[in-house]
KEMARVO-671341 format. One record per atom (N, C-alpha, C, O): residue in three letters; x, y, z. Coordinates in steps of 0.1 Angstrom, whole numbers, padded with zeros to 4 digits, always signed. Atoms other than C-alpha are relative to their C-alpha. Layout:
BEGIN
ALAXYZ
...
//
This chain:
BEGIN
UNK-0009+0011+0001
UNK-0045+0663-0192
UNK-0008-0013+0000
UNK-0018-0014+0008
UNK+0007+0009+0001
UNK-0056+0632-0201
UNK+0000-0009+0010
UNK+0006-0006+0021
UNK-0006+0014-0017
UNK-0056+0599-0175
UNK+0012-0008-0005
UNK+0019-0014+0003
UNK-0012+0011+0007
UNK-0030+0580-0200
UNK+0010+0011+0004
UNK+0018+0007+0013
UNK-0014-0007+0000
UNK-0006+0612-0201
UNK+0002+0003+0019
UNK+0012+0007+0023
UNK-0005+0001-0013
UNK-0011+0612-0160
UNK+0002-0011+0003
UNK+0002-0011+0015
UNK-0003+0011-0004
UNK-0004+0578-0158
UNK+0012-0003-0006
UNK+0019-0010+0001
UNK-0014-0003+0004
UNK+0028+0582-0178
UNK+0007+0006+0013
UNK+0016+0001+0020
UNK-0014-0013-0010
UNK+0042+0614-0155
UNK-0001-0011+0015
UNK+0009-0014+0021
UNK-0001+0010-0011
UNK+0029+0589-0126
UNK+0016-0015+0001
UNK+0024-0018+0010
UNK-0012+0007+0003
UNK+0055+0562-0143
UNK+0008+0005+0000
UNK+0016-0001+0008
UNK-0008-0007-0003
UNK+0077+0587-0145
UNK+0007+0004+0017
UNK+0019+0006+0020
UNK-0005-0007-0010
UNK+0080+0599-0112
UNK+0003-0012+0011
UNK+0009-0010+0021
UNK-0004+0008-0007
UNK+0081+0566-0097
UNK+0012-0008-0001
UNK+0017-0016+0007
UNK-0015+0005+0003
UNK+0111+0558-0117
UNK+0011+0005+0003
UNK+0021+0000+0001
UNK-0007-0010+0000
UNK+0129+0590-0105
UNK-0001-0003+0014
UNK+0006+0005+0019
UNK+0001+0002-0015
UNK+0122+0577-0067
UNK+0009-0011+0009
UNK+0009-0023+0006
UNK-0011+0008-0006
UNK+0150+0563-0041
UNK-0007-0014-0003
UNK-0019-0015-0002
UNK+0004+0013-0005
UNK+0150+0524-0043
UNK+0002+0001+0018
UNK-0009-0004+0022
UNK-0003+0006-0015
UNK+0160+0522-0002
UNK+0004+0017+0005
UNK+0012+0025+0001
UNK-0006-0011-0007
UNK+0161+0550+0021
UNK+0002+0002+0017
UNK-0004-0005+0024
UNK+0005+0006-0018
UNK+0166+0553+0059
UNK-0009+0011+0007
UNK-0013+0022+0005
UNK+0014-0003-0006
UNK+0141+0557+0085
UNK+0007+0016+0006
UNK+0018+0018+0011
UNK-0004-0014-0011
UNK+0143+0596+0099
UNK+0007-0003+0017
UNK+0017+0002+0023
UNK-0003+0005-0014
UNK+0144+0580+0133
UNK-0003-0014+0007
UNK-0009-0023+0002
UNK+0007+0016-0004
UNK+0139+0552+0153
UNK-0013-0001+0012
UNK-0012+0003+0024
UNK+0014+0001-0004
UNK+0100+0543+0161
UNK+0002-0009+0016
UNK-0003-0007+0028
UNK-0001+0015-0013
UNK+0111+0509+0185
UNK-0006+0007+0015
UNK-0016+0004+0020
UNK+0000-0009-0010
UNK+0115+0534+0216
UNK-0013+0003+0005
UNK-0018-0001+0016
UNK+0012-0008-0003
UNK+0086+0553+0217
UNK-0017-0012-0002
UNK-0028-0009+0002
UNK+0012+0006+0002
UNK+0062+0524+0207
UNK-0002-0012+0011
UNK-0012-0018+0011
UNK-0006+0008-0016
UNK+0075+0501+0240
UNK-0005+0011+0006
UNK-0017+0011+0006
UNK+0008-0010-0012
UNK+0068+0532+0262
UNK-0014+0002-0004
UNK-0022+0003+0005
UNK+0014+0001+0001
UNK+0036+0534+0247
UNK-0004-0008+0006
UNK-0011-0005+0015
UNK+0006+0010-0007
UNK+0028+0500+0256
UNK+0004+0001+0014
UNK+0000-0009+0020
UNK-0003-0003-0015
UNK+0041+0511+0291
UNK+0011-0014+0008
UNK+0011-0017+0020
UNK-0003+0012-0003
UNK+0063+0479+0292
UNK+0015+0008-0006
UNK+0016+0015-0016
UNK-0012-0002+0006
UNK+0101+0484+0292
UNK+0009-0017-0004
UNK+0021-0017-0007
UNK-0009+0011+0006
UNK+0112+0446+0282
UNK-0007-0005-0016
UNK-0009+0004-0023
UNK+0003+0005+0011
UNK+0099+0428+0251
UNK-0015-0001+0003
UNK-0019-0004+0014
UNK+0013-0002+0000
UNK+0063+0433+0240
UNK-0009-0013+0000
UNK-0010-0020-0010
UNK+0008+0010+0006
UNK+0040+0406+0248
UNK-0016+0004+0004
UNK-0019+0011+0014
UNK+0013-0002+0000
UNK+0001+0408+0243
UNK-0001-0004+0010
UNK+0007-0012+0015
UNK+0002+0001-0014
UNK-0015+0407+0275
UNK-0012-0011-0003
UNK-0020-0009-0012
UNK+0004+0013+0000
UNK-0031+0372+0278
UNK+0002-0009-0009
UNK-0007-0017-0012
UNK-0004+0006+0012
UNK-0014+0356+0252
UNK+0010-0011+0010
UNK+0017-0009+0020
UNK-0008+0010-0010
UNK+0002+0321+0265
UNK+0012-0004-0012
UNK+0011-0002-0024
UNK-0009+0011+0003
UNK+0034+0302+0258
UNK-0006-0012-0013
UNK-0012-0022-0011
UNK+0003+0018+0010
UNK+0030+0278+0223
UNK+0010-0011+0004
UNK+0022-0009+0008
UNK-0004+0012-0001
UNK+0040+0245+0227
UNK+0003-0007-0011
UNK-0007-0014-0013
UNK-0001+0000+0011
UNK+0056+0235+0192
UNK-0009-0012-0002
UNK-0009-0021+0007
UNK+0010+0013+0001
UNK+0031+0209+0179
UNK+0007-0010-0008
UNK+0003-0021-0005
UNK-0006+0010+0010
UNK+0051+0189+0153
UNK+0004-0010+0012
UNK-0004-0019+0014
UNK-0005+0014-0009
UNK+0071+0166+0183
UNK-0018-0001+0012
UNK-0017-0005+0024
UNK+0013+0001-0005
UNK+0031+0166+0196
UNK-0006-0010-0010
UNK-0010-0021-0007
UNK+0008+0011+0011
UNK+0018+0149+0165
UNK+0006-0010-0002
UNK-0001-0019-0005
UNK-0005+0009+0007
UNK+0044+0127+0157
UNK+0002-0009+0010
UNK+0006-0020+0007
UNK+0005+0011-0013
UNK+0037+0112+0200
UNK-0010-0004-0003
UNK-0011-0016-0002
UNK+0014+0006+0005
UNK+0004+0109+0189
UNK+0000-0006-0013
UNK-0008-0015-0012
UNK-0005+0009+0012
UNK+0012+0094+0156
UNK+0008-0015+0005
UNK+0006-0024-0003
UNK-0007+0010-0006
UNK+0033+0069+0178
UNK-0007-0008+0007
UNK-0006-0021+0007
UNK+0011+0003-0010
UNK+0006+0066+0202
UNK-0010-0012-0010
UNK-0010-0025-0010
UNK+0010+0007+0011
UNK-0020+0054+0174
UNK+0004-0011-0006
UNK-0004-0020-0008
UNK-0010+0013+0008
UNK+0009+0029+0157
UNK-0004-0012+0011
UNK-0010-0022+0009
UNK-0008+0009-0010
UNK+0018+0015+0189
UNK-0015-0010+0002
UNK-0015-0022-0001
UNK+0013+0004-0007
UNK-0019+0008+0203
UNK-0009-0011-0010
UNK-0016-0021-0008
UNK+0008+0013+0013
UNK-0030-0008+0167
UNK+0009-0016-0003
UNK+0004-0026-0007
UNK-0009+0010+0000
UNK+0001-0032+0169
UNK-0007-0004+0010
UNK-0016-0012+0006
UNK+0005+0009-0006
UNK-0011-0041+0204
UNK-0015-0007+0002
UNK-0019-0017+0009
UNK+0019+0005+0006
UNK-0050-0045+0193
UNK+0003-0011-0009
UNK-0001-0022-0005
UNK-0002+0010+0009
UNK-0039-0065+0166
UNK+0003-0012+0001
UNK-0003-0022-0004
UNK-0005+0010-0006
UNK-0017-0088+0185
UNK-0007-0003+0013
UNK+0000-0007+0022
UNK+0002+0008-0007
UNK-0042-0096+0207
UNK-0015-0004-0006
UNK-0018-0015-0002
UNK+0006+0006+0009
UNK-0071-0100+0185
UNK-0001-0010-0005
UNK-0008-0020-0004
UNK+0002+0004+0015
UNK-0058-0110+0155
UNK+0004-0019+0002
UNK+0004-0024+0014
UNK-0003+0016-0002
UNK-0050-0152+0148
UNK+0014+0003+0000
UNK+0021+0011-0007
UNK-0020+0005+0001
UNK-0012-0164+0156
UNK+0003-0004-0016
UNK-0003-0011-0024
UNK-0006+0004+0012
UNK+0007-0166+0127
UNK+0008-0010+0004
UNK+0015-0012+0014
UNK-0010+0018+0002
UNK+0022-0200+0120
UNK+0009+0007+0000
UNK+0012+0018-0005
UNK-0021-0001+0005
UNK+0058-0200+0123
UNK-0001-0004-0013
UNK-0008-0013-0019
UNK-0009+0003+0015
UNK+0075-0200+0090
UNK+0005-0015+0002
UNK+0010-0021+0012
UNK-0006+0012+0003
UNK+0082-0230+0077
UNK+0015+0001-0006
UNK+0018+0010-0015
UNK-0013-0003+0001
UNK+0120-0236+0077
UNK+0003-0003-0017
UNK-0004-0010-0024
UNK+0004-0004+0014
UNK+0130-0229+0043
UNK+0013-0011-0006
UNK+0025-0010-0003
UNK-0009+0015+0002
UNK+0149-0266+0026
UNK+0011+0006-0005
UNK+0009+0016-0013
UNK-0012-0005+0009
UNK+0184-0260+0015
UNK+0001-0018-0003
UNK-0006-0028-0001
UNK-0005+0016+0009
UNK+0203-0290-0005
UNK-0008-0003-0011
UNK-0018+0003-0016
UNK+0004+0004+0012
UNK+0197-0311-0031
UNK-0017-0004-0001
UNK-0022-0009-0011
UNK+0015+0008-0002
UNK+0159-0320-0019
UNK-0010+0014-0004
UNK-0021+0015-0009
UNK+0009-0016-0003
UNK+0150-0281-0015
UNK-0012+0002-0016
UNK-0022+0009-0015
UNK+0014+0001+0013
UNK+0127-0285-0051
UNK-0009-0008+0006
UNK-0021-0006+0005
UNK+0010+0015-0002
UNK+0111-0315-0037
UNK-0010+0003+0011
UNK-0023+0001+0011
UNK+0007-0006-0014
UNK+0104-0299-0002
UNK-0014+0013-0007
UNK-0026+0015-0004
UNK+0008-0013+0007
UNK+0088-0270-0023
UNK-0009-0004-0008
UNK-0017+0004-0014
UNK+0012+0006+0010
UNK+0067-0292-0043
UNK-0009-0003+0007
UNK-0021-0001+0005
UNK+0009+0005-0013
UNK+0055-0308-0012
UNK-0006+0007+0005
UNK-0017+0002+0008
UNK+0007-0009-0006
UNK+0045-0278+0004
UNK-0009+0004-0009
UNK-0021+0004-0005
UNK+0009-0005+0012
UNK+0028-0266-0030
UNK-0012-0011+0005
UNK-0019-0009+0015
UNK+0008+0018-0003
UNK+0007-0303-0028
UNK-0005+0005+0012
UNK-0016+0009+0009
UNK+0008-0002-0017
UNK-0005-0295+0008
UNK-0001+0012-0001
UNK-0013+0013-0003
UNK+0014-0014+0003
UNK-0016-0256+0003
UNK-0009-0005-0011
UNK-0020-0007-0006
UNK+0006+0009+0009
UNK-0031-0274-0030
UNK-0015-0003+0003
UNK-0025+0002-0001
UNK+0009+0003+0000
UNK-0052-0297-0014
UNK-0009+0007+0017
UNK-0019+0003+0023
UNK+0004-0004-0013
UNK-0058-0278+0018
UNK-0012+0008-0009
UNK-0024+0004-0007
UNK+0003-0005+0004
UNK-0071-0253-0005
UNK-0014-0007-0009
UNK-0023+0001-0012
UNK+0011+0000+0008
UNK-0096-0273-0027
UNK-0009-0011+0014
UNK-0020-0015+0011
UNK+0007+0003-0008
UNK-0107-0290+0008
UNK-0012+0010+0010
UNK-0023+0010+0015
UNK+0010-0018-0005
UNK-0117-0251+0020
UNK-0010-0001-0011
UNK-0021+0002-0007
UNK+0007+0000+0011
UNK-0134-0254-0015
UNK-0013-0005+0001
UNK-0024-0001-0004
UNK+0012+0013-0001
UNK-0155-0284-0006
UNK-0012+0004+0014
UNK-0023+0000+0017
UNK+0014-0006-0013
UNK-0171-0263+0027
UNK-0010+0015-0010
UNK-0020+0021-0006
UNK+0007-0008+0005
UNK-0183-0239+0000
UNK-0015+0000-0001
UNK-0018-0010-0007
UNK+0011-0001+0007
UNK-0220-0231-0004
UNK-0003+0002-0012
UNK-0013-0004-0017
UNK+0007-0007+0011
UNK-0224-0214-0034
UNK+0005-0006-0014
UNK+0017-0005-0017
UNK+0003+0007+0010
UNK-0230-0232-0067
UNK+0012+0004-0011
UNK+0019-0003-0017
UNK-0007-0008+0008
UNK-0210-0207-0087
UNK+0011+0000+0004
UNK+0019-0008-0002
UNK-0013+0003-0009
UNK-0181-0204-0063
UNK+0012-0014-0001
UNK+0024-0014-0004
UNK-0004+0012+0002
UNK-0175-0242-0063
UNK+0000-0003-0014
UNK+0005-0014-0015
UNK-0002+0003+0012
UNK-0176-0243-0101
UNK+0012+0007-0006
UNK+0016+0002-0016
UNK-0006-0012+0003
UNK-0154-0215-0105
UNK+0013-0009+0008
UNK+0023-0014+0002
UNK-0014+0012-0011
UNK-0129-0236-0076
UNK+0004-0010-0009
UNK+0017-0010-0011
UNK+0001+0010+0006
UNK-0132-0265-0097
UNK+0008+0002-0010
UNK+0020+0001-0009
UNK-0015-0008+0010
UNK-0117-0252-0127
UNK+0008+0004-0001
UNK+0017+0001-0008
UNK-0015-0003-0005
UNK-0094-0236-0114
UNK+0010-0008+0006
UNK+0021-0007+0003
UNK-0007+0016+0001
UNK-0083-0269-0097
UNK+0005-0009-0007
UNK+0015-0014-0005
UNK-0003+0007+0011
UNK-0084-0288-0128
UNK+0012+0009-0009
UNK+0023+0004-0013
UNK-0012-0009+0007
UNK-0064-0260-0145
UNK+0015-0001+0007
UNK+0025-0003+0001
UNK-0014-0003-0005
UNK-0036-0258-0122
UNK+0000-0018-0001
UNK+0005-0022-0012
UNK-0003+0015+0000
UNK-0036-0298-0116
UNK+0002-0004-0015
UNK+0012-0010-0016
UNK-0005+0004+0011
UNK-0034-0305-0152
UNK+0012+0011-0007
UNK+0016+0008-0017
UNK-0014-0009+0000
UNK-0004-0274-0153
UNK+0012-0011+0007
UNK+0023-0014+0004
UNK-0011+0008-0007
UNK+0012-0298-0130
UNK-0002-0011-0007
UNK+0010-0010-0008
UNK+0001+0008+0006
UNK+0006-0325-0149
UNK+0006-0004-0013
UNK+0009-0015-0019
UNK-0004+0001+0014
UNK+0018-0313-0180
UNK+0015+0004+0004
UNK+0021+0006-0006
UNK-0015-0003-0006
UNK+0054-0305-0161
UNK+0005-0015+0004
UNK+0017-0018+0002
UNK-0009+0012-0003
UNK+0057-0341-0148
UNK+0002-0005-0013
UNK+0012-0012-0015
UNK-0002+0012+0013
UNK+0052-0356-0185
UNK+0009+0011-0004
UNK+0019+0004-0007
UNK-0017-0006+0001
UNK+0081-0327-0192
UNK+0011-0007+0005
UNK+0019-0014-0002
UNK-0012+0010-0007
UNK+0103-0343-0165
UNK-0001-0011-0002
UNK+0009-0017+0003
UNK-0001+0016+0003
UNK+0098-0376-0173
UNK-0010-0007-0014
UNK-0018-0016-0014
UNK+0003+0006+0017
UNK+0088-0383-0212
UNK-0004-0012-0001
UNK-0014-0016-0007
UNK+0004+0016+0004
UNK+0091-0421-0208
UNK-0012-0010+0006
UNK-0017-0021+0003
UNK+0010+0007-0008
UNK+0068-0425-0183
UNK-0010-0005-0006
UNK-0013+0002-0016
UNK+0014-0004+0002
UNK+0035-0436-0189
UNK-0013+0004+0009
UNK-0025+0005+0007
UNK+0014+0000-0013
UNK+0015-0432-0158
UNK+0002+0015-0001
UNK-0009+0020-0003
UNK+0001-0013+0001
UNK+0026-0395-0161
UNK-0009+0005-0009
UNK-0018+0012-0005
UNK+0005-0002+0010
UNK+0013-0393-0196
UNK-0021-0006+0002
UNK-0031-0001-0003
UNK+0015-0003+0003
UNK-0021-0405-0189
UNK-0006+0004+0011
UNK-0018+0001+0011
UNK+0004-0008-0009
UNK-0024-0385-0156
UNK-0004+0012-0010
UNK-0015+0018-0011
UNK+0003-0014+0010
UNK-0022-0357-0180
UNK-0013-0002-0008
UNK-0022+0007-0007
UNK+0008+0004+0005
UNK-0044-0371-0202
UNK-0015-0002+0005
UNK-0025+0002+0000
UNK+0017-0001-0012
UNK-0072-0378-0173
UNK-0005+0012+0000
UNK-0015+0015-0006
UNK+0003-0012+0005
UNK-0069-0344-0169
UNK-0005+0008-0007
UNK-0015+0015-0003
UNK+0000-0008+0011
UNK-0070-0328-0199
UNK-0015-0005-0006
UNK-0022+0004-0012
UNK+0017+0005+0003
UNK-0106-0350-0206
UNK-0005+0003+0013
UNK-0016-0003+0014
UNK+0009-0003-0012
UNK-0119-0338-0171
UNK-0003+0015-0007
UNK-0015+0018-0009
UNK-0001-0012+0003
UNK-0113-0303-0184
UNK-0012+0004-0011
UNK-0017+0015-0013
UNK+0003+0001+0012
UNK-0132-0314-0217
UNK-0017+0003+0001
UNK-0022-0005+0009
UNK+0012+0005+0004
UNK-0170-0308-0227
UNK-0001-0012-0008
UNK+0008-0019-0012
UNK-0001+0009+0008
UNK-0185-0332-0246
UNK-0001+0003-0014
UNK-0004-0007-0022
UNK+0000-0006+0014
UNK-0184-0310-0279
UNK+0020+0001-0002
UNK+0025+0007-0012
UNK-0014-0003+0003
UNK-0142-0312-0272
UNK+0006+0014+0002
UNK+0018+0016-0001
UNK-0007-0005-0008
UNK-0140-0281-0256
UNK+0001+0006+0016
UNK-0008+0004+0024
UNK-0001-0005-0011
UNK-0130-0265-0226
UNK-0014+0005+0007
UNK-0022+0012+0001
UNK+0011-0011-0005
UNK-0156-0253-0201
UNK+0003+0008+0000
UNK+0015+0010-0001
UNK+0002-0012+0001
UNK-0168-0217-0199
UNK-0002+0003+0015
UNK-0012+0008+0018
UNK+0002-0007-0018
UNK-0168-0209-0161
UNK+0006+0016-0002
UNK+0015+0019-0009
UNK+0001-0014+0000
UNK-0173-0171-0156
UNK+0005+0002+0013
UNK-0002-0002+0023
UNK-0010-0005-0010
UNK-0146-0156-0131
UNK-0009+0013+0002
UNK-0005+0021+0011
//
């Protein structure tokens, strides 16, 4: 007989075999009195688990909590918020605040050391200041002090070949 045609009669005979049968007897009994223990089997030095998940997620709490109060005693006070303008002014208030981060920001600029840094600030100052520049001669067309603020601008910005500097970001 070949190994293919015993591997058939093998398929065969496993197809001809109960799905589910019951046990002759019951083992439970006799394998408790083995272990010489008549209540529920426990391994002899085996302890009590303590479920760990509500363990990690104290210590998960623990770590939160401890970096909040590191932080808050560290770190710098945050300014109070500035109260936020309602009414008809509330643009104006918000332009004002812009204008003072603005120039706070190109006075941080002016403690700079580095040559590249402050050229790179610069531009970027002139850029936004002549953005704002080109928004007031929007809002107000007739002006002319607007129009040649923009204009100042817009020639600070200028080489002397008429175009823009090249500052590398």
């Amino acid at each position: 007989m070949s190994e293919i045609d015993r591997d058939r009669e093998l398929d065969a005979r496993l197809a001809r075999a109960p799905r589910q049968a019951e046990p002759a007897r019951d083992l439970w009994p006799e394998v408790a009195l083995a272990m010489g223990s008549s209540g529920p089997a426990r391994p002899t030095g085996a302890r009590w688990r303590v479920p760990r998940t509500p363990l990690r997620i104290a210590a998960a709490l623990a770590v939160f909590a401890s970096g909040v109060l590191v932080g808050q005693r560290w770190g710098e006070p945050a300014p109070p918020p500035a109260p936020a303008p309602e009414g008809s002014l509330a643009a104006a208030a918000e332009v004002q605040r812009a204008g003072t981060e603005y120039v706070t920001a190109l006075a941080r600029l002016g403690e700079t050391s580095g040559e590249g840094e402050r050229d790179q600030g610069v531009e970027a100052g002139l850029s936004a200041l002549q953005g704002a520049a080109y928004e007031l001669v929007r809002l107000r067309p007739d002006d002319p002090q607007t129009g040649r603020i923009l204009y100042t601008v817009s020639e600070a910005r200028v080489d002397g070949d008429g175009t823009p500097p090249t500052v590398r970001f």
